[in-house]
PQR file with spaces between the fields and no chain letter, atoms N, CA, C, O and H, PARSE charges and radii, in Angstrom:
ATOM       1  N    UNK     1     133.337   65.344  137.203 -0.4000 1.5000
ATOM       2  CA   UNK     1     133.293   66.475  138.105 -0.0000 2.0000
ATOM       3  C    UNK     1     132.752   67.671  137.353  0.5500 1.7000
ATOM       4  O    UNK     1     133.443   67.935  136.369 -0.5500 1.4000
ATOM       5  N    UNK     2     131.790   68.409  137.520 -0.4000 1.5000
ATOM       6  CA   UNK     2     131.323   69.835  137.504 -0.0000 2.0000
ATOM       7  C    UNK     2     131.742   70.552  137.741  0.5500 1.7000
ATOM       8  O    UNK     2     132.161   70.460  138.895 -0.5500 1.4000
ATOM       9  H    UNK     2     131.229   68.195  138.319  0.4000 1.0000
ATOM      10  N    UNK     3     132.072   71.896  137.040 -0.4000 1.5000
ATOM      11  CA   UNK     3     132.810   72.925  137.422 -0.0000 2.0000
ATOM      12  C    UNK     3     131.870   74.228  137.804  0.5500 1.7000
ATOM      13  O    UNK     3     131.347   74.556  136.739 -0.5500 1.4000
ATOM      14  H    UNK     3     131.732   71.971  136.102  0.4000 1.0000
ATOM      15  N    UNK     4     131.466   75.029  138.748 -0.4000 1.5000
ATOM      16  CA   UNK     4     130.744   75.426  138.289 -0.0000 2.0000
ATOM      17  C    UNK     4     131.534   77.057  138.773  0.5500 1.7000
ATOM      18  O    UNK     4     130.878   78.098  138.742 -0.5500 1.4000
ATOM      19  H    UNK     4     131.891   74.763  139.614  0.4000 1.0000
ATOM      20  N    UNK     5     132.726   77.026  139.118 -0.4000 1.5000
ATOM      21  CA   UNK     5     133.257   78.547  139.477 -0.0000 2.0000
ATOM      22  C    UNK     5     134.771   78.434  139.074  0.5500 1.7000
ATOM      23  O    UNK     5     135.495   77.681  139.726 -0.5500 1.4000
ATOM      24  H    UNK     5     133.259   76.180  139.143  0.4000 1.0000
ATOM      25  N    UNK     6     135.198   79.047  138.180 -0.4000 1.5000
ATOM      26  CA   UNK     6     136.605   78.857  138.684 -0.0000 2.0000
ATOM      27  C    UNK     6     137.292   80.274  138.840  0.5500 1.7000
ATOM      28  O    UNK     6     136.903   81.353  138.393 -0.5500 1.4000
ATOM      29  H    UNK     6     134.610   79.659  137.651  0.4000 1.0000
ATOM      30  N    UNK     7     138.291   80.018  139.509 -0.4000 1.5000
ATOM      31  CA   UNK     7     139.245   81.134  140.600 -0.0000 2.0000
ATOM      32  C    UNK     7     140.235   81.578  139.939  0.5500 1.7000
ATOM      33  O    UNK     7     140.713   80.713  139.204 -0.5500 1.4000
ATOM      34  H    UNK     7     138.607   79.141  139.872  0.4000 1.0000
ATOM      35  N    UNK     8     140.853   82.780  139.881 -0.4000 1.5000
ATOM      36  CA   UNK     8     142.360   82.813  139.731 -0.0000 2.0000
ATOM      37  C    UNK     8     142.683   84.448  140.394  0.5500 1.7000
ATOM      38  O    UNK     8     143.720   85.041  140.098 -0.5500 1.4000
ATOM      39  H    UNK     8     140.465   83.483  140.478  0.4000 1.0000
ATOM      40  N    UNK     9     141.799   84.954  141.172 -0.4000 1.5000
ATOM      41  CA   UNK     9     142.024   85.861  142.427 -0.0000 2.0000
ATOM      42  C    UNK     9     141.038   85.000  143.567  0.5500 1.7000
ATOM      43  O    UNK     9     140.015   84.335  143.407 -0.5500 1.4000
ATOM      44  H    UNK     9     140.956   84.472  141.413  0.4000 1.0000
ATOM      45  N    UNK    10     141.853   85.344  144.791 -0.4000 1.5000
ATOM      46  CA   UNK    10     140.971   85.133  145.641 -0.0000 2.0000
ATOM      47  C    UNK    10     141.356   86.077  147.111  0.5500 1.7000
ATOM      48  O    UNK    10     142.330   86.827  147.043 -0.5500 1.4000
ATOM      49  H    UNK    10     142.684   85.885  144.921  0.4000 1.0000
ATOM      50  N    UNK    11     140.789   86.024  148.035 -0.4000 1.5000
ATOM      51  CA   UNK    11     141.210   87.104  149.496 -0.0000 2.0000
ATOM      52  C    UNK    11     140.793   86.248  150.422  0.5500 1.7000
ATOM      53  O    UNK    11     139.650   85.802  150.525 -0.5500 1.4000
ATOM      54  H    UNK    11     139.997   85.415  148.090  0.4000 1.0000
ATOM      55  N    UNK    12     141.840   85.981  151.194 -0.4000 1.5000
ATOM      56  CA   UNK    12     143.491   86.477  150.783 -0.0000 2.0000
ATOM      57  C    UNK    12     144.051   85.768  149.961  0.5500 1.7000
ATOM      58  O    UNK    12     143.440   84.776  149.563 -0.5500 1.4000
ATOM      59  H    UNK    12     142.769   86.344  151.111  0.4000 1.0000
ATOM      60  N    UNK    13     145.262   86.025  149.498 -0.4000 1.5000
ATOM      61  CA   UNK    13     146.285   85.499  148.072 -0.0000 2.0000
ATOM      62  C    UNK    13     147.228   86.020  148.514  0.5500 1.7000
ATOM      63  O    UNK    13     147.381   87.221  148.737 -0.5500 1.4000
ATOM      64  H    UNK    13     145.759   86.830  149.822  0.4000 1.0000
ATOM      65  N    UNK    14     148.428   84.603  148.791 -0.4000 1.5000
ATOM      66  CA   UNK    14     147.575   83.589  148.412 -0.0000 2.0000
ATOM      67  C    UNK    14     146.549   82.490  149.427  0.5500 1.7000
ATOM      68  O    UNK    14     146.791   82.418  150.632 -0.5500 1.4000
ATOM      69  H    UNK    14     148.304   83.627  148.610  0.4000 1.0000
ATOM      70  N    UNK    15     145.923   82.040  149.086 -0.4000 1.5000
ATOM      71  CA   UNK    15     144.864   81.425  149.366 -0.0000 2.0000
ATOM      72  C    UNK    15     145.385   80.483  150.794  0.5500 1.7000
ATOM      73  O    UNK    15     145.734   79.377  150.381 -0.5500 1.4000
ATOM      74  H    UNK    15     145.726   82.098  148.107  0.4000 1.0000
ATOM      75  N    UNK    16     145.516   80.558  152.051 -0.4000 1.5000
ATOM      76  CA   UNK    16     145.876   79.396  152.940 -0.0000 2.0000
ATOM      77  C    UNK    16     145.465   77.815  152.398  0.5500 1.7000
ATOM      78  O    UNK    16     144.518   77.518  151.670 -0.5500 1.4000
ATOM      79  H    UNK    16     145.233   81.456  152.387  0.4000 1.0000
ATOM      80  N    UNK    17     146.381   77.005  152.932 -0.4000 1.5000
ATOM      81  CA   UNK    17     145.807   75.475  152.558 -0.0000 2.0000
ATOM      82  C    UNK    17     144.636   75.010  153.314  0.5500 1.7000
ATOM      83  O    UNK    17     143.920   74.157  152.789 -0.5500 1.4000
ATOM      84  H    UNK    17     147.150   77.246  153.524  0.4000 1.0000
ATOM      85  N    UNK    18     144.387   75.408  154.336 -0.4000 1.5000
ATOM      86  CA   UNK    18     143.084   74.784  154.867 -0.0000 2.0000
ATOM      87  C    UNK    18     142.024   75.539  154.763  0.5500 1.7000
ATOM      88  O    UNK    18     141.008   75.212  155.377 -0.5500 1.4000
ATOM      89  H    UNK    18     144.968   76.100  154.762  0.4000 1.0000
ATOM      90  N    UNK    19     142.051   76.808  153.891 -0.4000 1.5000
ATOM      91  CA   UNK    19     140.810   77.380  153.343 -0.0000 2.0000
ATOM      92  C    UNK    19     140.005   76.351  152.398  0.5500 1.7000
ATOM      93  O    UNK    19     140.408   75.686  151.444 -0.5500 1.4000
ATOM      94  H    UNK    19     142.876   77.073  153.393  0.4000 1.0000
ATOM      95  N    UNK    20     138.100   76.495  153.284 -0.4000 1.5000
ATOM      96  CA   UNK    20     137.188   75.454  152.430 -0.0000 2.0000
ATOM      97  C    UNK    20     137.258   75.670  151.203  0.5500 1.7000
ATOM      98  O    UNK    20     137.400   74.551  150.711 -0.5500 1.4000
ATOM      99  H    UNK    20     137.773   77.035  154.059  0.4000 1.0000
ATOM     100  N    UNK    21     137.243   76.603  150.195 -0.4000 1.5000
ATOM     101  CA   UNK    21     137.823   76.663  148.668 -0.0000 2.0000
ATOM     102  C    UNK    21     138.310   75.495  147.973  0.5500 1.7000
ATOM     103  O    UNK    21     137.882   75.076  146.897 -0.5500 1.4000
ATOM     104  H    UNK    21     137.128   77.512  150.595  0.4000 1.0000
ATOM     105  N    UNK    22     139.325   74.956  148.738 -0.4000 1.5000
ATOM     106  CA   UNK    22     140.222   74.097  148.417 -0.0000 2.0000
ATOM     107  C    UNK    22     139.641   72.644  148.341  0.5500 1.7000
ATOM     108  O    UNK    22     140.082   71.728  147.647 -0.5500 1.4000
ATOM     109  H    UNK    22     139.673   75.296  149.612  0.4000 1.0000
ATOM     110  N    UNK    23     138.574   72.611  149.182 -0.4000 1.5000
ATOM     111  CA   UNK    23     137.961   71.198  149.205 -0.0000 2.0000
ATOM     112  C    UNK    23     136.899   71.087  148.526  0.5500 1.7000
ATOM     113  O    UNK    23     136.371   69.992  148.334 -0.5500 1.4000
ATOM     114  H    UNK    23     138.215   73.355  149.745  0.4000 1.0000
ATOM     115  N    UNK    24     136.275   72.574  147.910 -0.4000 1.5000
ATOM     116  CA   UNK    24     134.718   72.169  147.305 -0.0000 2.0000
ATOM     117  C    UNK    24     135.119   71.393  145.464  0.5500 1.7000
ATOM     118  O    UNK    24     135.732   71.732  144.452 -0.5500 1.4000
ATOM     119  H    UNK    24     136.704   73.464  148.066  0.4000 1.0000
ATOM     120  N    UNK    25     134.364   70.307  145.920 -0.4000 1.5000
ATOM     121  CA   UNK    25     134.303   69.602  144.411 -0.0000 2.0000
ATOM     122  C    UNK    25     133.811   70.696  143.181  0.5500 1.7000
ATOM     123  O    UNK    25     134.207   70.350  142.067 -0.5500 1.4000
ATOM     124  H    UNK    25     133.866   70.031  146.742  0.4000 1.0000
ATOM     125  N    UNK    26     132.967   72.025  143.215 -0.4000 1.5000
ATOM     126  CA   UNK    26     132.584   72.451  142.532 -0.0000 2.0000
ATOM     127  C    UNK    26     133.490   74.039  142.063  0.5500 1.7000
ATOM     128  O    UNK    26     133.021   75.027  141.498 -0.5500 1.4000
ATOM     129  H    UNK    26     132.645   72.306  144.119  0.4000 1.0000
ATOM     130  N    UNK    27     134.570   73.851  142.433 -0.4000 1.5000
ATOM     131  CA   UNK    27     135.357   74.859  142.695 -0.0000 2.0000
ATOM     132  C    UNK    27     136.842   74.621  141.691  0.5500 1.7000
ATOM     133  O    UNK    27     137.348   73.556  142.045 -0.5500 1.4000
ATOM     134  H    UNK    27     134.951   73.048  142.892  0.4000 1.0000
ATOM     135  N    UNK    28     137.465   75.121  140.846 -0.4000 1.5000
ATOM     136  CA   UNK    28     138.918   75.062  140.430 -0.0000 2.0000
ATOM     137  C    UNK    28     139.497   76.564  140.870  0.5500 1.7000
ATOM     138  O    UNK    28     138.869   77.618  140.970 -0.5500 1.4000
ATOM     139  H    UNK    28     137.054   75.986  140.558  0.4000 1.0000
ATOM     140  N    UNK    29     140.895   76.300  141.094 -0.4000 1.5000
ATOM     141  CA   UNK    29     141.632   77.584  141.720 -0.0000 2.0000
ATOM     142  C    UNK    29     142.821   77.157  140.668  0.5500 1.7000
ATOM     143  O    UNK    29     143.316   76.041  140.512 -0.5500 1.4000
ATOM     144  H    UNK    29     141.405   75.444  141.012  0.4000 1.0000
ATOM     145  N    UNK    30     143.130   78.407  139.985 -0.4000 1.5000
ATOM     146  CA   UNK    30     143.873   78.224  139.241 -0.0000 2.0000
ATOM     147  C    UNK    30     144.623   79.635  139.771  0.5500 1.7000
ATOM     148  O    UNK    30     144.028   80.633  140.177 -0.5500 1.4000
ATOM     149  H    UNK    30     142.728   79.314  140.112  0.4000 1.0000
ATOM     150  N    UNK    31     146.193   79.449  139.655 -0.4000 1.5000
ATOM     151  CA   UNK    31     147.091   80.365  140.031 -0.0000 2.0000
ATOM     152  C    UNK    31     147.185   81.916  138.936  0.5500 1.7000
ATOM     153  O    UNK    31     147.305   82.268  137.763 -0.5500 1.4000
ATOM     154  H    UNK    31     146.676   78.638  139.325  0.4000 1.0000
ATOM     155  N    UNK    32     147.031   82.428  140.307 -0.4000 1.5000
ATOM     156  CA   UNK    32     146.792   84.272  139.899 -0.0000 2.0000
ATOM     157  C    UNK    32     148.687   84.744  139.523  0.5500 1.7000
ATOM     158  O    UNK    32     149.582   85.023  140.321 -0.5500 1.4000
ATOM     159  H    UNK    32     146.933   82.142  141.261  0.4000 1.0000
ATOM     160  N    UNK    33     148.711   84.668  138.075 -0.4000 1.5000
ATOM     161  CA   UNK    33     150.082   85.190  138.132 -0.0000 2.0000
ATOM     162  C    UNK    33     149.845   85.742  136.546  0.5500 1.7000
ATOM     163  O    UNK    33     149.062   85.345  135.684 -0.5500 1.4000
ATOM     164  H    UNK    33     147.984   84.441  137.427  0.4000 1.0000
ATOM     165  N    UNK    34     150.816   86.786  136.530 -0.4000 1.5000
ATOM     166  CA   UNK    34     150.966   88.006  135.334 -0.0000 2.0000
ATOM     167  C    UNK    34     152.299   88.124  135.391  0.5500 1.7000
ATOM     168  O    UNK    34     153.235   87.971  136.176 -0.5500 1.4000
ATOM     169  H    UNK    34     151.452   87.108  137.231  0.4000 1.0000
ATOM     170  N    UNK    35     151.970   88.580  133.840 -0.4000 1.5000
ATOM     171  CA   UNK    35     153.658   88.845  133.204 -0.0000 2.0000
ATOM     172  C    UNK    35     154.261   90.162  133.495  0.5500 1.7000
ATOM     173  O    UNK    35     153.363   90.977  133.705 -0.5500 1.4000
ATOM     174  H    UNK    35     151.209   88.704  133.202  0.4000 1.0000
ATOM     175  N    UNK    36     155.466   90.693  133.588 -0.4000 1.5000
ATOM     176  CA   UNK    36     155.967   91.952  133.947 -0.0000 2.0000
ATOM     177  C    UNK    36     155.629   92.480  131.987  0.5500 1.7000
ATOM     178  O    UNK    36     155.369   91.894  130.936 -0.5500 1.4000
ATOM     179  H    UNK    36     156.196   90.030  133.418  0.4000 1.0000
ATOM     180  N    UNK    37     155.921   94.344  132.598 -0.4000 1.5000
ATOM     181  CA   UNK    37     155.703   94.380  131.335 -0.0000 2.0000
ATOM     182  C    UNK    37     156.771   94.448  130.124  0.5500 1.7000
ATOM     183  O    UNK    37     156.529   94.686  128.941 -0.5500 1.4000
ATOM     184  H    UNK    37     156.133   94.820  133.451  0.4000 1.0000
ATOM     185  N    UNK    38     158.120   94.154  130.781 -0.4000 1.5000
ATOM     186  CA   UNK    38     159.217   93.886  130.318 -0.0000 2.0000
ATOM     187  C    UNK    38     158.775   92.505  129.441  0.5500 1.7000
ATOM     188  O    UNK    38     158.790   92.667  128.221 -0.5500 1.4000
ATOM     189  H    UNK    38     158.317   93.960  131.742  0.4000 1.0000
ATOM     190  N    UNK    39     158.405   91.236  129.904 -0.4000 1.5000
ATOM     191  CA   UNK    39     158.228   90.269  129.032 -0.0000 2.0000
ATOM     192  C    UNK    39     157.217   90.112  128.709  0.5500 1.7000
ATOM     193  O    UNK    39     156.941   89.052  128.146 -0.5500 1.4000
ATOM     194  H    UNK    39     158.393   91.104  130.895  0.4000 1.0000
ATOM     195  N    UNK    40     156.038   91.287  128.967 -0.4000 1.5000
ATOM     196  CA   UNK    40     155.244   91.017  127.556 -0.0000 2.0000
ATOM     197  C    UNK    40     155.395   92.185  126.628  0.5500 1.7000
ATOM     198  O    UNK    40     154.652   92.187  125.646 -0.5500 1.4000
ATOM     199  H    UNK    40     156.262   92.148  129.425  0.4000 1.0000
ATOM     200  N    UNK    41     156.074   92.988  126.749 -0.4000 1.5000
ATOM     201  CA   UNK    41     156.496   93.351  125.567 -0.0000 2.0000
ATOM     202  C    UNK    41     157.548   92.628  124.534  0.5500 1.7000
ATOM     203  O    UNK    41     157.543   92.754  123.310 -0.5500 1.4000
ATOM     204  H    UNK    41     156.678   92.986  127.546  0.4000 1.0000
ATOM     205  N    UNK    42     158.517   91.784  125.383 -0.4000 1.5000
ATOM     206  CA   UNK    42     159.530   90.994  124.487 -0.0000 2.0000
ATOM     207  C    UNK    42     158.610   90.082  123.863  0.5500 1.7000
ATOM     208  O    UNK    42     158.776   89.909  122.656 -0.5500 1.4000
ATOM     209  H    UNK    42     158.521   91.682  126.378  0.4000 1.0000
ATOM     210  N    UNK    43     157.213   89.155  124.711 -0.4000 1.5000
ATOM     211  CA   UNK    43     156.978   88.600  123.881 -0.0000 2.0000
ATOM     212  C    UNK    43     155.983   88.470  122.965  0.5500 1.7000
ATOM     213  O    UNK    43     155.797   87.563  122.154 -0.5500 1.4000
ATOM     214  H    UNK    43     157.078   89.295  125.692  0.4000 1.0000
ATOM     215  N    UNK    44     154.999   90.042  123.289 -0.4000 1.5000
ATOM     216  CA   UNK    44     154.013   90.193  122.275 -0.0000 2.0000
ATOM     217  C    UNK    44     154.258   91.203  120.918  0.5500 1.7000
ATOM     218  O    UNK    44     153.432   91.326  120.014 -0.5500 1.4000
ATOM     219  H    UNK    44     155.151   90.779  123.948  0.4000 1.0000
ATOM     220  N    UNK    45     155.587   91.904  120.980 -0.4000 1.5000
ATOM     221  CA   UNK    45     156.117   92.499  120.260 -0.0000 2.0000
ATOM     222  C    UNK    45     155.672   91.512  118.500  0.5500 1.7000
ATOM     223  O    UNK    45     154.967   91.839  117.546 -0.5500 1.4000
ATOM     224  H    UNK    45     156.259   91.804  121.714  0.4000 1.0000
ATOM     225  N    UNK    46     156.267   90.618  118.711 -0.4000 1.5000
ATOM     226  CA   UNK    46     156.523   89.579  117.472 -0.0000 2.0000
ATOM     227  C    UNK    46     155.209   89.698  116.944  0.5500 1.7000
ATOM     228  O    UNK    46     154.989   90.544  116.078 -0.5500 1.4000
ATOM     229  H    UNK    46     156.839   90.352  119.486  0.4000 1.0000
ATOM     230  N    UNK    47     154.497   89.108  117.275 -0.4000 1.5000
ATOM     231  CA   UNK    47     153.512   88.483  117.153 -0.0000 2.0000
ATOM     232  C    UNK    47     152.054   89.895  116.550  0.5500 1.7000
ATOM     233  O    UNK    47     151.171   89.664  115.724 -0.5500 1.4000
ATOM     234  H    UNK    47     154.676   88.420  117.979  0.4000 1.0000
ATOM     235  N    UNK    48     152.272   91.208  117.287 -0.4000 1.5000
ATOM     236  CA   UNK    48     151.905   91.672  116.511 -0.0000 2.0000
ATOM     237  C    UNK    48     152.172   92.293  115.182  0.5500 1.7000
ATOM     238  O    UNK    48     151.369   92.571  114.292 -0.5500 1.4000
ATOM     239  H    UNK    48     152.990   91.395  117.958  0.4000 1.0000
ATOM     240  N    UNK    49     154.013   92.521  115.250 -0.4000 1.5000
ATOM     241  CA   UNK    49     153.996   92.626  113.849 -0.0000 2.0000
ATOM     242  C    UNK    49     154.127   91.518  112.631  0.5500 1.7000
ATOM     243  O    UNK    49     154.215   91.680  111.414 -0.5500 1.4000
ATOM     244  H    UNK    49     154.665   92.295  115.973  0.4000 1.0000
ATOM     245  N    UNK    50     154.111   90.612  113.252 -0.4000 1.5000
ATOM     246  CA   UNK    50     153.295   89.385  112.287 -0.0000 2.0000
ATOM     247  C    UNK    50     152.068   89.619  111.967  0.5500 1.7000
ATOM     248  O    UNK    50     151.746   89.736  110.785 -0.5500 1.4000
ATOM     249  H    UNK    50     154.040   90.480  114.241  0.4000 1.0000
ATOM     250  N    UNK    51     151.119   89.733  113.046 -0.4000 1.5000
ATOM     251  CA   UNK    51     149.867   90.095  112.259 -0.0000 2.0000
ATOM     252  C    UNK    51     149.514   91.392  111.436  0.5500 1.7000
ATOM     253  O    UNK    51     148.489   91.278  110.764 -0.5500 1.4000
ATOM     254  H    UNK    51     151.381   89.639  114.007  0.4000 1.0000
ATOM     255  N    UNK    52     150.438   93.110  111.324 -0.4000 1.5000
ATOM     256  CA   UNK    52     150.244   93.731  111.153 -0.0000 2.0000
ATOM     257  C    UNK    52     151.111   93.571  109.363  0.5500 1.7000
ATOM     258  O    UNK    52     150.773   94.228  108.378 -0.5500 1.4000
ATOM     259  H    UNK    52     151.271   93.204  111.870  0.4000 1.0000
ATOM     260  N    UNK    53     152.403   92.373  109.411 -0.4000 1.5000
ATOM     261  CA   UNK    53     152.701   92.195  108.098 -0.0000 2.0000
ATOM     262  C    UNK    53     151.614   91.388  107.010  0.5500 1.7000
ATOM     263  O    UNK    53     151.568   91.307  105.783 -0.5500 1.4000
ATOM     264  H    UNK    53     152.678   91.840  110.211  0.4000 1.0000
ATOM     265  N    UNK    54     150.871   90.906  107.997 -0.4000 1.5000
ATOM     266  CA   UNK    54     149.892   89.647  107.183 -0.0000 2.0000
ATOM     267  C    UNK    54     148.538   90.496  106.973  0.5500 1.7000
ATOM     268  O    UNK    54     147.783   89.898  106.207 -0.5500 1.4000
ATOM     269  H    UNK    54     150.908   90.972  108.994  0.4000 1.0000
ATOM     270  N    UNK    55     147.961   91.844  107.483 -0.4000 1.5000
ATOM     271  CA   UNK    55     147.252   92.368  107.280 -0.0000 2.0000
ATOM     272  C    UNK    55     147.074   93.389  105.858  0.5500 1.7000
ATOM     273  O    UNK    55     146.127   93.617  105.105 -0.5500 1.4000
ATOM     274  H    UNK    55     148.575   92.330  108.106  0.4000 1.0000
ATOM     275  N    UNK    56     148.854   93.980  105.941 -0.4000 1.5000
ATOM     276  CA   UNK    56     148.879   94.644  104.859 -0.0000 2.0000
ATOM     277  C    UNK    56     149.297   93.516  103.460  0.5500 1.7000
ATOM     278  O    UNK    56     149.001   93.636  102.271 -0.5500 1.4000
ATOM     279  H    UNK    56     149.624   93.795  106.552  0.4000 1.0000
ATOM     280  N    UNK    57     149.708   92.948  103.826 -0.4000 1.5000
ATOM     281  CA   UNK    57     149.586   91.498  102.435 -0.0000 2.0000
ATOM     282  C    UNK    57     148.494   91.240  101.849  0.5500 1.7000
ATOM     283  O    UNK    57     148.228   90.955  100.681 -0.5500 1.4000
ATOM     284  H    UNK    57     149.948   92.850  104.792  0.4000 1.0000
ATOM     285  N    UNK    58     147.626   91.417  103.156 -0.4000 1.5000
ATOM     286  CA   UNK    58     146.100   90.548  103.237 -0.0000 2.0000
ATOM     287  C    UNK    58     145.834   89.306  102.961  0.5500 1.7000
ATOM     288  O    UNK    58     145.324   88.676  102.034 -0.5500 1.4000
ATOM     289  H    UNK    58     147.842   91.648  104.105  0.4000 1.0000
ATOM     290  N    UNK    59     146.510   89.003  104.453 -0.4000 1.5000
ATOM     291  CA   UNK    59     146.840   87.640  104.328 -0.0000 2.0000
ATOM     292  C    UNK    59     146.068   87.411  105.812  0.5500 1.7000
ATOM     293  O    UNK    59     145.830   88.342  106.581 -0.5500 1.4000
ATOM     294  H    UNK    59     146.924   89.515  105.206  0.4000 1.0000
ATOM     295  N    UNK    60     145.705   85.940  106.085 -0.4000 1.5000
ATOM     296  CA   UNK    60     144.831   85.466  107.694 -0.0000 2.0000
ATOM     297  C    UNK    60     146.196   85.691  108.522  0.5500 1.7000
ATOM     298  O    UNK    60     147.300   85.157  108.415 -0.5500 1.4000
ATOM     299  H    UNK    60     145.899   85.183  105.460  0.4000 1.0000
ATOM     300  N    UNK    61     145.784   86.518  109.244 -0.4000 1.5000
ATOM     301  CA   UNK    61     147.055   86.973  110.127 -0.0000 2.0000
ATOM     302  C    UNK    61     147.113   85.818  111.283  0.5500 1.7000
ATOM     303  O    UNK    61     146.108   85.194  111.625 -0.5500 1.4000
ATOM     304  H    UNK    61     144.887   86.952  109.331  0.4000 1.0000
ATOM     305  N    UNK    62     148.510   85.596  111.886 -0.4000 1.5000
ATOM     306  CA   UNK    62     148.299   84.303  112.155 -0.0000 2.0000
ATOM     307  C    UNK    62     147.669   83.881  113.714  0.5500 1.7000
ATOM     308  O    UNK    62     147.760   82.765  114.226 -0.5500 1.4000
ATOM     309  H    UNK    62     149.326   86.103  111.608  0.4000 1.0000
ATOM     310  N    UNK    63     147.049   85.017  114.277 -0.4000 1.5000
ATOM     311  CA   UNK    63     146.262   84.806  115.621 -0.0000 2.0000
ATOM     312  C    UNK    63     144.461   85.254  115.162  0.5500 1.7000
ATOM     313  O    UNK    63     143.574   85.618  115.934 -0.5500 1.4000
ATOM     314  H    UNK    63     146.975   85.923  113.861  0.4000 1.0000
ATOM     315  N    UNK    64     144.411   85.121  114.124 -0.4000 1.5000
ATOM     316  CA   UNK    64     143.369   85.181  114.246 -0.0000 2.0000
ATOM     317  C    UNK    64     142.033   84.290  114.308  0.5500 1.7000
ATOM     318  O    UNK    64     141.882   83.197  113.762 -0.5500 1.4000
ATOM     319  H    UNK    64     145.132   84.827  113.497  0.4000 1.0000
ATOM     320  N    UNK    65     141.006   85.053  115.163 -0.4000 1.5000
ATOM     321  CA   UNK    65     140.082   83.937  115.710 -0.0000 2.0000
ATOM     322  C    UNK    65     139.439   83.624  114.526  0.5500 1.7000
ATOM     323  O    UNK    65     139.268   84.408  113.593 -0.5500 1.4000
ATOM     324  H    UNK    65     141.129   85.941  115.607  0.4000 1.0000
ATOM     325  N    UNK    66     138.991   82.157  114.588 -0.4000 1.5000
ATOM     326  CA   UNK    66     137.993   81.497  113.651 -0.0000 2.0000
ATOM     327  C    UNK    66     136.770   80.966  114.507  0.5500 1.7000
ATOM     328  O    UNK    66     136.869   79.859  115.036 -0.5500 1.4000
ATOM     329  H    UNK    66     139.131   81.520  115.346  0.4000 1.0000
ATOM     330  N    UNK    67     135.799   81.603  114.634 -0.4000 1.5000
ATOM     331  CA   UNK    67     134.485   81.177  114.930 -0.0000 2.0000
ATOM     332  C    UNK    67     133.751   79.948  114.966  0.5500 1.7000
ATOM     333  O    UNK    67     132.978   79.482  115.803 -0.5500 1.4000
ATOM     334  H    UNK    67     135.719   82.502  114.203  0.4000 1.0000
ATOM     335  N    UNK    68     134.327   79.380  113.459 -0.4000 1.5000
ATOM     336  CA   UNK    68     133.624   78.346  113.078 -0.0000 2.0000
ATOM     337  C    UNK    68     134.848   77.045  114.155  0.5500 1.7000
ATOM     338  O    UNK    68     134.589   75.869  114.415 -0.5500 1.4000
ATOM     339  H    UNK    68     134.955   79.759  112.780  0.4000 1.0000
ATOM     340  N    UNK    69     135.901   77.705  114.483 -0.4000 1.5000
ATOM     341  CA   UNK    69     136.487   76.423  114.843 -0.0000 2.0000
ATOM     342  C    UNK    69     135.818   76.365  117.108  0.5500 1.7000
ATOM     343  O    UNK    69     135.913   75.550  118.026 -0.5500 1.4000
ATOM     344  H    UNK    69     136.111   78.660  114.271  0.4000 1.0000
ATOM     345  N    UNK    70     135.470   77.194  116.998 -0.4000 1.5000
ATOM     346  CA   UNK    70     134.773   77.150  118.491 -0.0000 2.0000
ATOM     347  C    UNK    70     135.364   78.198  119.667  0.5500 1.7000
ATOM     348  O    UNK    70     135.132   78.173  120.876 -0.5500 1.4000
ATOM     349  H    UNK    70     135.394   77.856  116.253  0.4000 1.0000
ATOM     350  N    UNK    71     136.114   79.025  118.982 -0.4000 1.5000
ATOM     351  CA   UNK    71     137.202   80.076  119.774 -0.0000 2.0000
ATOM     352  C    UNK    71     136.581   81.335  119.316  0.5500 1.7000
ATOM     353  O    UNK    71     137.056   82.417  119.660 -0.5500 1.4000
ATOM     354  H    UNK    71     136.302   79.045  118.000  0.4000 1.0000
């Protein structure tokens, strides 16, 4: 299968079931949902001061992108 659009807003949202969307082979709909900012602060808190301890170490902080790996 070919992908050649994929979704995660659409109008209306959410999306009825017998909207054509739903049937095109060339189409993925992936669910439109976000974090409050209560839990992304609980859970991006960490993670940047992990990278901000591994920076002043100077150390590969541990989200960081590598190019060569295809990200």
């Amino acid at each position: 299968m070919k992908i050649d659009i994929g979704l995660d807003v659409t109008d209306p949202e959410p999306l009825p079931d017998e909207h054509p969307l739903w049937s095109m082979s060339n189409v993925i709909i992936t669910p439109h949902t976000a974090n409050t900012m209560n839990s992304m602060d609980r859970l991006l808190a960490p993670v940047v001061a992990a990278n901000y301890r591994a920076l002043v170490a100077r150390e590969t902080m541990p989200t960081e992108v590598d190019p060569s790996k295809g990200y």
